[in-house]
C-alpha angles and dihedrals in degrees: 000000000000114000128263111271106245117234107287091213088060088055102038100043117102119245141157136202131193130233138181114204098164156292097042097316127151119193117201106203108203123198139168131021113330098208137123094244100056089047119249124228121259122246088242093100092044093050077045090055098043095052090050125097142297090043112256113229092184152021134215134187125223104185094160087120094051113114109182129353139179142180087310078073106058091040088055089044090049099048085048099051088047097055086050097054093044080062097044084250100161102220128216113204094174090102097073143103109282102266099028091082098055086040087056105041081047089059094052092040086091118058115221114263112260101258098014094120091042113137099220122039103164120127138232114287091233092048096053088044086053101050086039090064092046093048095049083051101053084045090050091056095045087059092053097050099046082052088054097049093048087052097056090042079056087057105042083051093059096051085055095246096106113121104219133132105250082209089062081057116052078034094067099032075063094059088037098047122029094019092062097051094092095053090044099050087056100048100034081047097051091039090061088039093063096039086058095053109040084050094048081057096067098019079063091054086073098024090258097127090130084078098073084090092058098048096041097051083043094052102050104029089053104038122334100062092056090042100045083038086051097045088052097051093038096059090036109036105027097044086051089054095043081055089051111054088031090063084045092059092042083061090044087237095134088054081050091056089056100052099055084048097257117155114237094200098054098036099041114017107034099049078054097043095039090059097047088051087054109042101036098072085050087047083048085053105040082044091054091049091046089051090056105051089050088051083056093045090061095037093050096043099035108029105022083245099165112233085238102047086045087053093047087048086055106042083055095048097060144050136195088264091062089056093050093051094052091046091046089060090041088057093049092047091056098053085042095064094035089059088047105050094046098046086046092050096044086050094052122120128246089260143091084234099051091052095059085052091050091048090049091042091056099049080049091049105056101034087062092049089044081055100046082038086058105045084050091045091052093044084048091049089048080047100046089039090234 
């Protein structure tokens, strides 16, 4: 009759007993399976072993009863090394599992940097300020540099010597363009939505509620239409080419480019920056119209405002000039994202996770330049008297 198994908790679980056998010598038994999931003792009974008398001079392994073991292992077999040499303990590893002794001894090949395990790395304030500065300057001139790359790709463009693909082009006018109608109708809808009703709460103060056309055409031909279009496409376009040309440069195909003489700029940058230019004028219009409509909605539902006499408001309101100068900020903010995303992107590490900082720091980018563009456009137009 074969015999009854015996528990197979009792064999597996990892144990260790202590023996002197003489002249300073401390053997380590180890039994069972050395690994994380099964929970490995603690160092505490072998501190316990090495501060007791008489003093222990060394320290050998028997490992004959382990059954498995992992990096658990390694980790238990460290600490412990390292307890026995704080106390000037030789150790004798010539007791483990084939492979655990050259693992060990690897670990310990490299000493451990000087401050690695410091608290408290922070640096001086004024050191911090001052990399932060320098940092901000050799930014700055990145960026001025980039602009004036992409300058010069424009006007190779339009000399007709640019190397681009004329299919990346119309290609990503498309994602620029038509597949960003749905997300633009919402927001340019609900924009004018709101606009028409936080100004029917005081125009019905004095009776005036058919002016809600009239605020609401001013507001997004002259300047909401261009800066609700911008901050979509800006969180949408120009963090999806930051995201492009970061992973490229991951892949190292953007250094590939270069070395077959390929341009960066023109084959890269301008198809991006030349479809932005074109589509966002037609996203400002088809905001503006979107926002209009939403303004009627309101007008008609709310206030009894006649589609008709809400379009006749309208057509009186605005001017063509209001609509140029709609499409004039549409067109710098265009140019605006598109400079953005791709610097970000061609500055981006060799990481995944310097490609979802390059995307971020794109969208941030460029929402910061839309805002100083249109602050200089406003203060143009006053002086301009348009």
């Amino acid at each position: 009759m074969a015999s009854e198994p015996k528990s197979v908790a009792a064999v597996e679980a990892p144990s260790m007993a202590f023996s002197r056998p003489g002249d300073g010598t401390l053997v380590i038994s180890l039994t069972g399976r050395w690994t994380i999931q099964d929970g490995l003792p603690e160092t505490h009974p072998v501190e316990a072993e090495l501060e007791s008398q008489p003093p222990i001079r060394s320290v050998v392994f028997d490992c004959h009863g382990i059954t498995g073991w992992d990096s658990g292992f390694l980790t238990f077999l460290v600490k412990l090394t390292n307890i026995a040499n704080t106390k000037q303990i030789a150790v004798d590893r010539a007791g483990l599992p084939d492979g655990v002794d050259k693992l060990v001894t690897l670990a310990f090949a490299v000493p451990e940097r000087k401050g690695a395990r410091k608290q408290d790395m922070r640096e001086p304030l004024l050191d911090r300020v001052g990399k932060g500065i320098i940092g901000f300057t050799a930014g700055a001139g990145q960026m001025v540099v980039f602009v004036g790359e992409a300058t010069l790709s424009l006007t190779r463009f339009v000399t007709g010597r640019a190397r681009y693909r004329k299919s990346d082009l119309f290609l990503i006018m498309q994602q620029c363009g038509a597949e960003a109608l749905p997300i633009v109708s919402l927001i340019s809808f609900l924009m004018g939505l709101i606009l028409a009703f936080i100004g029917a709460i005081q125009l019905r103060q004095f009776g005036a509620e058919i002016y809600i056309a009239n605020l609401v055409a001013l507001g997004m031909a002259r300047a909401m239409g261009a800066m609700m279009t911008g901050i979509i496409m800006a969180g949408r376009t120009g963090a999806a080419f930051a995201a492009q040309l970061g992973t490229m440069t991951v892949n190292e195909e953007i250094d590939a480019l270069s070395t077959m003489g390929i341009p960066a700029m023109d084959f890269l940058v301008l198809p991006r920056m030349l479809a932005l230019i074109i589509m966002m004028p037609l996203l400002t219009l088809y905001s503006d119209l979107m926002g209009m409509l939403g303004g009627a909605f309101i007008a008609g539902i709310l206030f009894d405002i006649g589609l008709f006499e809400y379009y006749n408001q309208t057509r009186s309101s605005v001017d063509l000039t209001d609509f140029a100068v709609g499409l004039i900020n549409g067109s710098v903010y265009g140019v605006i994202i598109a400079l953005s995303g791709c610097l970000r992107g061609i500055q981006s590490g060799r990481s995944a996770a310097a490609v979802g900082n390059a995307a971020t720091s794109a969208v941030v980018t460029a929402f910061v330049f839309i805002v100083v563009a249109t602050a200089i456009l406003t203060v143009i137009y006053d002086v301009l008297g348009v």
